[in-house]
C-alpha positions in Angstrom: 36.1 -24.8 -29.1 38.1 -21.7 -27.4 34.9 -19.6 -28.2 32.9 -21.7 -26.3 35.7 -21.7 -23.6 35.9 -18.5 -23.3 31.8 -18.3 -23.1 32.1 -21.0 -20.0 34.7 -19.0 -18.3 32.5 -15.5 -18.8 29.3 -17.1 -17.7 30.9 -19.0 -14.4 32.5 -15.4 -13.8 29.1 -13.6 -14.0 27.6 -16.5 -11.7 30.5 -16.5 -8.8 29.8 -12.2 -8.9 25.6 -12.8 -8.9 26.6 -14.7 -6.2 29.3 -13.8 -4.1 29.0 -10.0 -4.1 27.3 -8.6 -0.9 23.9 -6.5 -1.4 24.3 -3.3 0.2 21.4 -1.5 1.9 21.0 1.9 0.7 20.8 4.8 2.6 18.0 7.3 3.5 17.7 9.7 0.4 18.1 12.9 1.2 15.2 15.1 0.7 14.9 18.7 0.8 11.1 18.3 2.2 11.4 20.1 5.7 9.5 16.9 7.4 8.8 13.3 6.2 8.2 9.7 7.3 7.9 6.4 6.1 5.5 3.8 7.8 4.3 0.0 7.3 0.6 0.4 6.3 -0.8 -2.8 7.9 1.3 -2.6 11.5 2.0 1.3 11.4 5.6 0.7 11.9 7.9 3.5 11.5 10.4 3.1 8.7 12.1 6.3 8.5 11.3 9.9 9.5 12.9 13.5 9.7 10.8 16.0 11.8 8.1 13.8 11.6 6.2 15.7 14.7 6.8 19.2 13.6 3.7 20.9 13.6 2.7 22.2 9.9 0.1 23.3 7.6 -1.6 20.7 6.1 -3.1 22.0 3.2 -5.7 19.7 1.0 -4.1 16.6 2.7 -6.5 18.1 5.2 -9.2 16.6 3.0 -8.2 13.3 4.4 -9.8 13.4 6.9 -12.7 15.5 5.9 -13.7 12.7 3.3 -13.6 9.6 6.3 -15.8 11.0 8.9 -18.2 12.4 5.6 -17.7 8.0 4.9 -18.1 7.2 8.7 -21.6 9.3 8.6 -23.0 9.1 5.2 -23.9 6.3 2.8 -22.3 7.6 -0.8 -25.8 7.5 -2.6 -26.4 10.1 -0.7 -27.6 13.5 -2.3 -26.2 16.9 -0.5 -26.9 20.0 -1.6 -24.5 23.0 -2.2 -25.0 26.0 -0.1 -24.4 30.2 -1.4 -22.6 29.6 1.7 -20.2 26.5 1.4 -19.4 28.2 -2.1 -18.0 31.5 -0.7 -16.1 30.1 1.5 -13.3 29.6 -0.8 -11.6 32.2 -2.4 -11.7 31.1 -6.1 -8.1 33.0 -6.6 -5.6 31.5 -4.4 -7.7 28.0 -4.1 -8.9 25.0 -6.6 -12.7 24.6 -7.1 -15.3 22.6 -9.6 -17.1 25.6 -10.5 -20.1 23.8 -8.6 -23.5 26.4 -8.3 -25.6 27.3 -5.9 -28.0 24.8 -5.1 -27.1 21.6 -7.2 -27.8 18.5 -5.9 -24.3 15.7 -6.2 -23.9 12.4 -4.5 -21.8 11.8 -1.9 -19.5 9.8 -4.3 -18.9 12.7 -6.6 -18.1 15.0 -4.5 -15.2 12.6 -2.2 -14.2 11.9 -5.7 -14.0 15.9 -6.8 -12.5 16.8 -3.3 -9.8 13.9 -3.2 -8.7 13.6 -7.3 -9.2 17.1 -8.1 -8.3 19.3 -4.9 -11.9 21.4 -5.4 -12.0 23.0 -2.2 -16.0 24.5 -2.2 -16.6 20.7 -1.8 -14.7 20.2 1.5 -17.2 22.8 2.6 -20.7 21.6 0.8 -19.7 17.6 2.5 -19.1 19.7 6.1 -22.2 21.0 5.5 -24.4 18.4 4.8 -22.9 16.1 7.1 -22.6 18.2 10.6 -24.9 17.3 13.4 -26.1 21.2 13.0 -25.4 21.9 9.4 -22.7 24.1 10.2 -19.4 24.2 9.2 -18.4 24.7 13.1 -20.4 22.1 13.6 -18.4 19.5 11.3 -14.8 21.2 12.7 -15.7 19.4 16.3 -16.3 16.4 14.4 -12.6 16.9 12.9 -11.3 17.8 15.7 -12.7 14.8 18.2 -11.6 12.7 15.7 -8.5 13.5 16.2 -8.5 13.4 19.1 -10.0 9.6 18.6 -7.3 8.3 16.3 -4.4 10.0 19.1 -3.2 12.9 16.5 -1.8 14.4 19.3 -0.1 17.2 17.1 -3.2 18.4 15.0 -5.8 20.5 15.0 -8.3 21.8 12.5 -10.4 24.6 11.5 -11.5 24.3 8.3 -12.6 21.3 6.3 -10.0 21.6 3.0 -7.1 23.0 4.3 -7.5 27.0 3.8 -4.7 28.9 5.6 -5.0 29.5 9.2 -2.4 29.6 12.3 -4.9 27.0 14.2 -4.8 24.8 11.4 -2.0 22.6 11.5 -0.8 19.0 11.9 2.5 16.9 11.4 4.4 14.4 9.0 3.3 11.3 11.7 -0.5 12.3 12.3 -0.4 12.4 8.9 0.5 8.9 8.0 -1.8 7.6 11.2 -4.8 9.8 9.5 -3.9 8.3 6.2 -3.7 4.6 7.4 -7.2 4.6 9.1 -8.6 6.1 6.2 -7.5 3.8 3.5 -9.3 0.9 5.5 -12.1 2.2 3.9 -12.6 0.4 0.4 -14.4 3.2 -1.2 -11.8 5.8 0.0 -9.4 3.3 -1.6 -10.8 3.4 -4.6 -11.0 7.4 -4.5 -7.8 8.2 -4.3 -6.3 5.6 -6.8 -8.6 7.4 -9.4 -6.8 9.2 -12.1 -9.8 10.3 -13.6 -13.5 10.7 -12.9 -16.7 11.7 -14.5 -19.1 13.7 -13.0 -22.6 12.7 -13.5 -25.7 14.5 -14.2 -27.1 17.4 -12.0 -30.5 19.1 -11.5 -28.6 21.9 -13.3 -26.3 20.5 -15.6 -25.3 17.3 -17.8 -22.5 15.0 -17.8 -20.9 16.2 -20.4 -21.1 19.8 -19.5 -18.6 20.2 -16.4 -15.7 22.1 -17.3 -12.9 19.3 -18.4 -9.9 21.5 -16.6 -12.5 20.8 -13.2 -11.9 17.4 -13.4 -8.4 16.9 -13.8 -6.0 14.3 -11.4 -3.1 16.3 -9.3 -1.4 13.0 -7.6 0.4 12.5 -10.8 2.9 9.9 -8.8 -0.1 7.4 -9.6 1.0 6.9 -13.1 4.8 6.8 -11.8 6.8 3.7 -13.0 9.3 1.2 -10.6 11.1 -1.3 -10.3 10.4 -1.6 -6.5 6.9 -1.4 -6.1 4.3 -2.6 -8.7 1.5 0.4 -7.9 0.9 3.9 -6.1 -2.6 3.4 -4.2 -3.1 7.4 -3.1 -3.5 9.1 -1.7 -3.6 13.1 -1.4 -1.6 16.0 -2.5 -1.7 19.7 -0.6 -0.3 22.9 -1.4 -0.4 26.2 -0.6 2.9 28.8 -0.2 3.0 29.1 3.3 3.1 24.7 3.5 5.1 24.4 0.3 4.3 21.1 -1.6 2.9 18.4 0.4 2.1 14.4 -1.0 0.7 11.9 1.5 1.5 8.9 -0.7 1.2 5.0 -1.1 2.5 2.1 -2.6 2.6 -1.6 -2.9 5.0 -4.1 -4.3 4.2 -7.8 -5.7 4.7 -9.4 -2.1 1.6 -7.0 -0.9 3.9 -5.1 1.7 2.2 -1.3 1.0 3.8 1.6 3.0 2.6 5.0 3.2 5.1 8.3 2.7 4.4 11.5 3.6 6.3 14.8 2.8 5.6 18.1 3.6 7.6 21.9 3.1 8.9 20.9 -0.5 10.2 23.8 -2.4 6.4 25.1 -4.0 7.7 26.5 -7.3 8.9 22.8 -8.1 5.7 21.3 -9.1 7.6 18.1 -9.9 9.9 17.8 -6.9 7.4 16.6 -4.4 6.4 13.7 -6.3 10.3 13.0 -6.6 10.9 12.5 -3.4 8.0 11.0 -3.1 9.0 8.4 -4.8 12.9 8.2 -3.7 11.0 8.0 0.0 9.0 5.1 -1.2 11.8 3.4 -3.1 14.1 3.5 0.2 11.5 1.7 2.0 10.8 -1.7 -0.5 14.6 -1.7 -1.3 15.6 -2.0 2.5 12.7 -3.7 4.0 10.5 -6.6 3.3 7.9 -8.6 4.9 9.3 -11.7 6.7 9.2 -14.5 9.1 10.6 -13.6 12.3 9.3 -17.4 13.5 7.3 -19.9 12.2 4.8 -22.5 13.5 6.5 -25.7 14.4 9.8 -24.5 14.1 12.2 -26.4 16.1 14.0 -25.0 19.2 16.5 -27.4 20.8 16.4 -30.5 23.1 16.0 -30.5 26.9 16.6 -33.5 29.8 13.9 -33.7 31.8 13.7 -35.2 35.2 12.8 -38.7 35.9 11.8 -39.8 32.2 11.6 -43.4 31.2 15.3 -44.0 29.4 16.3 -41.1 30.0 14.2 -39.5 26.6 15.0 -36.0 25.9 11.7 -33.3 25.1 12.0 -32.0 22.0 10.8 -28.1 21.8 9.3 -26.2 19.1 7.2 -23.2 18.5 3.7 -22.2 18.5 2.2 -19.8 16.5 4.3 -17.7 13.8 4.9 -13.9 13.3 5.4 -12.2 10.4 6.6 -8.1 10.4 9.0 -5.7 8.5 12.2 -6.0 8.8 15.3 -5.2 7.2 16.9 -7.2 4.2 20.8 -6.8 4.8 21.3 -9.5 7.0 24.1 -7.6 8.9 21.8 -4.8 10.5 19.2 -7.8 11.0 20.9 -9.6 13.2 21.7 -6.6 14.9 18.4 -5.1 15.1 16.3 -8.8 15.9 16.5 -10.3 19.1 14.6 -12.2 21.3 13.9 -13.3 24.9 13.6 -17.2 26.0 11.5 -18.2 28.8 11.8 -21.8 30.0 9.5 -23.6 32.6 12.9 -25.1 33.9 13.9 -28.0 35.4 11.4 -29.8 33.5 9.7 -32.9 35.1 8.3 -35.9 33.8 5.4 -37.0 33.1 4.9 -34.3 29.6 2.3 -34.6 27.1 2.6 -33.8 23.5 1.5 -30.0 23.2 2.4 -28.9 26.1 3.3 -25.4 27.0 6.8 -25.6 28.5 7.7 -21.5 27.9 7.8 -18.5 25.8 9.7 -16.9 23.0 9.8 -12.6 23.3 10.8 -11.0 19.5 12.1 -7.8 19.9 12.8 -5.0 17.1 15.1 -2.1 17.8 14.5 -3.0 21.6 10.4 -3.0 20.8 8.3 -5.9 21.4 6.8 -7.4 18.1 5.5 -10.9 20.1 5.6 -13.9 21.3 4.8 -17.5 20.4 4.9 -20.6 22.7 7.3 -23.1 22.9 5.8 -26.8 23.2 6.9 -30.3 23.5 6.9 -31.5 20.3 7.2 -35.1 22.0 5.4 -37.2 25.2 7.6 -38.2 28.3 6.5 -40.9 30.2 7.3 -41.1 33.8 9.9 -44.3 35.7 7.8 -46.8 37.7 10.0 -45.9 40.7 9.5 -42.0 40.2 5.2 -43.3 40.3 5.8 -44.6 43.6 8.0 -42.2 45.2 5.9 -39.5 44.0 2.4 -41.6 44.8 4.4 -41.6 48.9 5.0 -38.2 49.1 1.5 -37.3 47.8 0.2 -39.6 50.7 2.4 -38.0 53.1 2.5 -34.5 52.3 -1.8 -34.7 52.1 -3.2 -32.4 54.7 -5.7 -35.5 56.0 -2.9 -37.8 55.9 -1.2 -35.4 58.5 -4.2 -34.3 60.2 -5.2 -38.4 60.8 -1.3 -38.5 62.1 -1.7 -35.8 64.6 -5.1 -37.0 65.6 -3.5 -40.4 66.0 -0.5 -39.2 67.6 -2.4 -37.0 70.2 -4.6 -39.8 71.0 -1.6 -42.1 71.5 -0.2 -39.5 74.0 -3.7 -39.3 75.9 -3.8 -42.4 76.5 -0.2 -43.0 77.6 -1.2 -40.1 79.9 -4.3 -41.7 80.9 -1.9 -45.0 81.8 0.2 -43.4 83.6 -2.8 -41.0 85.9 -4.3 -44.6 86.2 -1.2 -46.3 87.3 -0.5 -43.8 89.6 -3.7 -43.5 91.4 -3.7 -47.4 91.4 -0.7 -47.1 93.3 -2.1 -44.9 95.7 -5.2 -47.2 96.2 -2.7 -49.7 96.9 -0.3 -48.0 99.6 -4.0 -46.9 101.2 -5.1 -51.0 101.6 -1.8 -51.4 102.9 -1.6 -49.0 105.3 -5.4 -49.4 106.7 -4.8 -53.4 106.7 -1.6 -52.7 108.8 -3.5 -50.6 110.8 -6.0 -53.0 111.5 -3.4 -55.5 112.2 -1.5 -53.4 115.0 -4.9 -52.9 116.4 -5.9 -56.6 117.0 -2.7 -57.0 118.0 -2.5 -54.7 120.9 -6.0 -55.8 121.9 -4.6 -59.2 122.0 -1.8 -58.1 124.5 -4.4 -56.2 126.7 -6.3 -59.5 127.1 -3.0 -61.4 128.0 
């Protein structure tokens, strides 16, 4: 009996601490990677950065963007051919290659998978290539560079399809992420960089099994990482060279579907393992502060307001239109802080109001930013009082511009012809003093002839 006691009293403990103890955000881990950031991959929303728009060399994670516009402009059955050309263009010394020859023929596929799960860098230049308007690799830079220019990287430019070393050729943490973002819409680029392993098919100068295994080998090895915070790694691209340092453009989803993309650039380059580390603690930091939730949902009630001649007096019931959804913070404390919004009423509110009806607004804001609005509707109908019918029904008579316009007509009709009366009144008048006067005329007349005759 005391052991089972004693269990009761260890189990309620364990349940008032699940319970009771407050979960504490964590802070942003701090990475030696000269520039990072952290965005939301469906809405773009920045999570957490560090000299996110410091310009930098890209490296391979160059051959993001290379392998979307070769997508945008080329189906991947599609056969290209590699050049003497495309194949010197890479030192085989200081840069990875697939050992690819002079003149084989490989399908679009292959080669995005080559360029993107291996790093082979003669490939970035055989898909430029075959791809440019002109067939030159200038030609295929322009492309790289206008589309940039298209997607708003206002910090990059490019002059070289894989990444190779040059002071033109540079970008940063946050056209990074954008580049990545638009690219993974693309479900075959998806599947790419998820690969960690490919197999190269036959060639007109070679079979299957004859590439070189050590050519084919995965270098984002943070897609066969383990968490307890997100469920898979999705990509994307690593990049190094010395002057860069170790560079991962990196994503990850978790069982609620929120995916966010990392990138980090300058890690220390003789630390093969260190940019996948913080890699990870960068990911990690996002799905164990944030989450996907409901800043409003549809229907959701808003309050009670009187509303001006209603039948009893009835109150409108408001609730919301629409509902939004967005990333937001999971300790309560900073959400409360961070989440406000913005009422808009059509105040005073006047009956008669149907059921629907749009009587205002409601603004969300996020760190001060606009993330939407819904409308508020009545949720009820309020009929109009009898008496409120006919005083309204008067004043629509009376206020009606013919109403008025009949009245002043009427009214200036009224005057004429109390003008007319009185212009006719007054020469009757005169009319009247005139037979007067010439009758008493007439009169004195006959009377002084009458005295002449006497």
């Amino acid at each position: 009996m005391r052991k089972f006691s004693a269990a009761c009293i260890l189990f309620s403990l364990l349940l008032i601490f699940q319970i009771c103890l407050p979960v504490f955000a964590e802070e942003v881990p701090d990475l030696s990677a000269e520039a990072f950031i952290l965005i939301d991959m469906e809405s773009g929303q920045v999570l957490t950065e560090k000299n996110a728009d410091q310009r930098r060399s890209p490296a391979s994670t160059t051959k993001i963007l290379t392998a979307m516009i070769a997508l945008e402009r080329a189906s991947l059955d599609t056969d290209m051919i590699a050049s003497q050309t495309a194949i010197n263009s890479v030192d085989i010394y200081n840069y990875v290659t697939a050992g690819i020859k002079p003149g084989e023929i490989i399908k679009l596929k292959s080669l995005i998978e080559l360029m993107m799960v291996t790093s082979a860098n003669e490939v970035g230049y055989i898909i430029a290539e075959n791809v440019s308007p002109d067939g030159t690799i200038s030609g295929f830079v322009k492309l790289m560079n206008d589309k940039a220019a298209e997607l708003g990287l206002t910090g990059s430019h490019f002059t070289n399809p894989c990444g190779v070393e040059d002071p033109d050729h540079y970008t940063t943490a946050r056209d990074l992420a954008i580049l990545a973002r638009e690219a993974m819409k693309y479900d075959a680029f998806r599947e790419i960089v998820g690969k960690t392993e490919i197999t190269m098919p036959d060639t007109n100068f070679r079979k299957s099994g004859d590439w070189n295994a050590s050519y084919l080998t995965y270098t984002n090895r943070l897609l066969t990482s383990r968490s307890k915070y997100y469920s898979k790694v999705t990509g994307i691209k690593t990049g190094y060279t010395d002057p860069a340092g170790r560079c991962l453009v990196a994503s990850a989803v978790n069982p609620d579907g929120m995916e966010l993309i990392s990138v980090v650039l300058g890690v220390d380059p003789q630390d093969q393992n260190l940019v996948f580390e913080e890699s990870q603690k960068l990911l990690e930091y996002g799905f164990a502060n944030y989450s996907i939730r409901d800043v409003v949902k549809d229907g959701e009630y808003v309050g009670r307001s009187d509303v001006a001649d209603a039948v009893d007096a009835k109150k409108v019931e408001l609730i919301t239109q629409g509902s939004i959804r967005h990333i937001l913070p999971v300790d309560s404390e900073r959400l409360s802080q961070e989440l406000t919004q913005q009422k808009k009423l059509q105040e005073p509110f006047k009956a008669p109001i149907e059921k629907g009806q749009v009587l205002g607004s409601i603004e969300y804001f996020y760190k001060g930013k606009s993330i939407g609005s819904v409308n508020i509707i009545a949720n009820n109908a309020i009929e109009k009082t009898t008496i409120a019918q006919i005083r309204d029904k008067y004043m629509e008579i009376v206020n009606d511009e013919r109403f008025i316009l009949g009245l002043k007509i009427a009214g200036g009709l009224v005057v004429f012809l109390i003008i007319l009366r009185l212009v006719l009144r007054t020469i009757s008048r005169k009319n009247s003093r005139r037979r007067r006067y010439a009758s008493y005329s007439s009169s004195r007349r006959k009377n002084a002839r009458f005295r002449n005759f006497r």
